[in-house]
Every structure is written in structure tokens, then in C-alpha cells.
C-alpha positions as CSV (number, residue, x, y, z in Angstrom):
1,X,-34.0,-9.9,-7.6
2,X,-32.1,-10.8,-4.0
3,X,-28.7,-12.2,-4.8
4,X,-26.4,-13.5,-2.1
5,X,-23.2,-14.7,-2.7
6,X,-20.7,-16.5,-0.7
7,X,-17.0,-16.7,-1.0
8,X,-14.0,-17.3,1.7
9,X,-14.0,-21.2,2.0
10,X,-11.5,-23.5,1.8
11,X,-9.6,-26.0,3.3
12,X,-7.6,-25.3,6.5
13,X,-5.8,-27.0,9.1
14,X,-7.6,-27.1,12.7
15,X,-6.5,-23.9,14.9
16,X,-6.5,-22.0,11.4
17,X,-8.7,-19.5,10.6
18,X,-11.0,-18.0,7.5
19,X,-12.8,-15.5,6.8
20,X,-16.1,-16.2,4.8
21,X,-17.7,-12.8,3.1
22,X,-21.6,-12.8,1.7
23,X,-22.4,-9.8,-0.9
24,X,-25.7,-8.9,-1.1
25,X,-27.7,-7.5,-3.7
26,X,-31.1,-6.8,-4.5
27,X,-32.2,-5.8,-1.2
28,X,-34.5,-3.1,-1.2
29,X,-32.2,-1.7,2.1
30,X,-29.8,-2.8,4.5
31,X,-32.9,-3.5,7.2
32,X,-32.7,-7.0,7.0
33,X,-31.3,-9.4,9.6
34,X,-28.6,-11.4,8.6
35,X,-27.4,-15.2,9.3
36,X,-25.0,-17.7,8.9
37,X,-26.3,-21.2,9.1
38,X,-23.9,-24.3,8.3
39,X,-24.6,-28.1,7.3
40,X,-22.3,-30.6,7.5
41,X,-23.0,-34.0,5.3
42,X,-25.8,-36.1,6.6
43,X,-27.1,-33.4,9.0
44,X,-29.8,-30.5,8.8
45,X,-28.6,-27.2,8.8
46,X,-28.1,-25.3,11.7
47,X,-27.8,-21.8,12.9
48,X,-24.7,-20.6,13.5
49,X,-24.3,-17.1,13.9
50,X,-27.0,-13.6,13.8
51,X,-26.5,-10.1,13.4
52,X,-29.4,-7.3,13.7
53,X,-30.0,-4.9,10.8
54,X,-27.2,-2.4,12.4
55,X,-25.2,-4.7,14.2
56,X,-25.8,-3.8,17.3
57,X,-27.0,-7.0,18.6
58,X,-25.9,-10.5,17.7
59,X,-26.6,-14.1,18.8
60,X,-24.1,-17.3,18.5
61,X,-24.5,-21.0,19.2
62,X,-22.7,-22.5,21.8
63,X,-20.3,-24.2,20.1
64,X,-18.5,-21.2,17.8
65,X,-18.8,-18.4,21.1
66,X,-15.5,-17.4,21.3
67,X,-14.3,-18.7,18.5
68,X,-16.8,-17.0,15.6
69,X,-17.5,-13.0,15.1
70,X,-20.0,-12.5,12.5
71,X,-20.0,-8.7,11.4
72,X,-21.5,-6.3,8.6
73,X,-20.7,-3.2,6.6
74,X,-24.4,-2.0,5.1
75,X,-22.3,0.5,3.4
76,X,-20.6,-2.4,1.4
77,X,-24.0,-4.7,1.5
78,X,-21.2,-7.1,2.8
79,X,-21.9,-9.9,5.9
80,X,-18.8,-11.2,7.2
81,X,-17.8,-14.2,9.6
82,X,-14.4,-13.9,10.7
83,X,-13.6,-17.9,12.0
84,X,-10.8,-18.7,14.2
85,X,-9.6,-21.9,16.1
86,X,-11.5,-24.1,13.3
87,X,-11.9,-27.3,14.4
88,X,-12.7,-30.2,12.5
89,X,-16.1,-30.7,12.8
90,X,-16.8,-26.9,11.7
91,X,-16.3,-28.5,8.5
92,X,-19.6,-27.8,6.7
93,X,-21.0,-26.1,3.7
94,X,-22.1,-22.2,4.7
95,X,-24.7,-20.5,3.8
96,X,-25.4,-17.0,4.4
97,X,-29.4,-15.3,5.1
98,X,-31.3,-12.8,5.1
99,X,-34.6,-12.2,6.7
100,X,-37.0,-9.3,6.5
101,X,-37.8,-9.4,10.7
102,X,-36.1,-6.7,11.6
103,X,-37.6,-7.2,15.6
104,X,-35.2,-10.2,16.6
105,X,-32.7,-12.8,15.4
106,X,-34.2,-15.9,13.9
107,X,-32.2,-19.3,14.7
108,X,-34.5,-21.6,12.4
109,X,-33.9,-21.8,8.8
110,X,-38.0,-21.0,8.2
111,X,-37.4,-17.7,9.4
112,X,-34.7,-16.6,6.8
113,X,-36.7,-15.6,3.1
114,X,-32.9,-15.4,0.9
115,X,-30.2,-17.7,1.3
116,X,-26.8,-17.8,-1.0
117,X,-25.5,-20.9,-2.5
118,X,-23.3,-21.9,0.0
119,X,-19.1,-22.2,0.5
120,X,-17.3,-25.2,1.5
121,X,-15.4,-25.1,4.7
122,X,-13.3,-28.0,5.7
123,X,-10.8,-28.3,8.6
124,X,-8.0,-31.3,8.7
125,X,-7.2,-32.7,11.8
């Protein structure tokens, strides 16, 4: 049974930073690709950050480049988003993924087969 679990939210002030970890379990190996996707109350979720089964290729939207490094130890079975300059309307509940396509990184939430349960982020102002 695939298992992924959030945890790293919180509350923080904008400029701050977090760092959210997903622990995966369950996987029959580390050759999945792996997202972060992000909704925010009243909105669909959105893709916010991809990495490649080995990490050596990863896709951002716009508005985190620069600001958001999403990362991986398959030795740990550990996906990691290291957030800095939050700004308020990061605030959102994430949600980490994992999706069997190995060939590229998926930005739509259909493309993802696992999902955790989410963790709350919220920036003040």
C-alpha cells in the first residue's frame, strides 16, 4: 500500500521560509516522479513544483522559480521542498505526488496516481 505523508507546514511571516518533507512508503522503487501541487481555498490545485525519478531534471511554475527548490533523497524515500521568501498568497494546503511516468514531469493533477493528505502553509502579511 503507497503511503505519502506530509509534514513541515505552518504559519510563517512573509520573507520567512519552511521546509515541507513527504515520506514515502509503499513504493515498489524510487522510479517514480515526484510533485508538489498546492490549493489555496476556493481554487483548484495547481502544480507547483517536479522532480524526475533521480533528480536530475526538475520543472517549476513561474511564480515560486527562484524562490522554491524541491529535492529528493531515494535513499531516505524522502521528497523535500525547501520554500523561501513566502509570500502570502503561497498560503495553501500541499500536497505531495507521485506518478509512475518515469519519461517526463507531469504538471496536471490527472497525471499523478498517489497523493498525501496534505500540510497547511499559511504566510501573514
Amino acid at each position: 500500500q503507497v503511503q505519502l505523508v506530509e509534514s513541515g507546514g505552518g504559519l510563517v511571516q512573509a520573507g520567512g521560509s519552511l521546509r515541507l518533507s513527504c515520506a514515502a512508503s509503499g513504493l515498489t522503487s524510487s522510479s517514480y516522479t515526484m510533485g508538489w501541487f498546492r490549493q489555496a481555498p476556493g481554487k483548484e490545485r495547481e502544480f507547483v513544483q517536479g522532480i524526475s525519478w533521480n533528480g536530475d531534471r526538475t520543472d517549476s511554475t513561474r511564480s515560486v522559480e527562484g524562490r522554491f527548490t524541491i529535492s529528493r533523497d531515494n535513499a531516505k524515500n524522502t521528497l523535500y521542498l525547501q520554500m523561501n521568501s513566502l509570500k502570502p498568497e503561497d498560503t495553501a494546503v500541499y500536497y505531495c505526488a507521485a506518478d509512475r511516468d518515469t519519461l517526463r514531469i507531469g504538471r496536471s493533477v490527472y497525471e499523478y496516481q498517489y497523493w498525501g493528505q496534505g500540510t497547511q502553509v499559511t504566510v501573514s502579511s
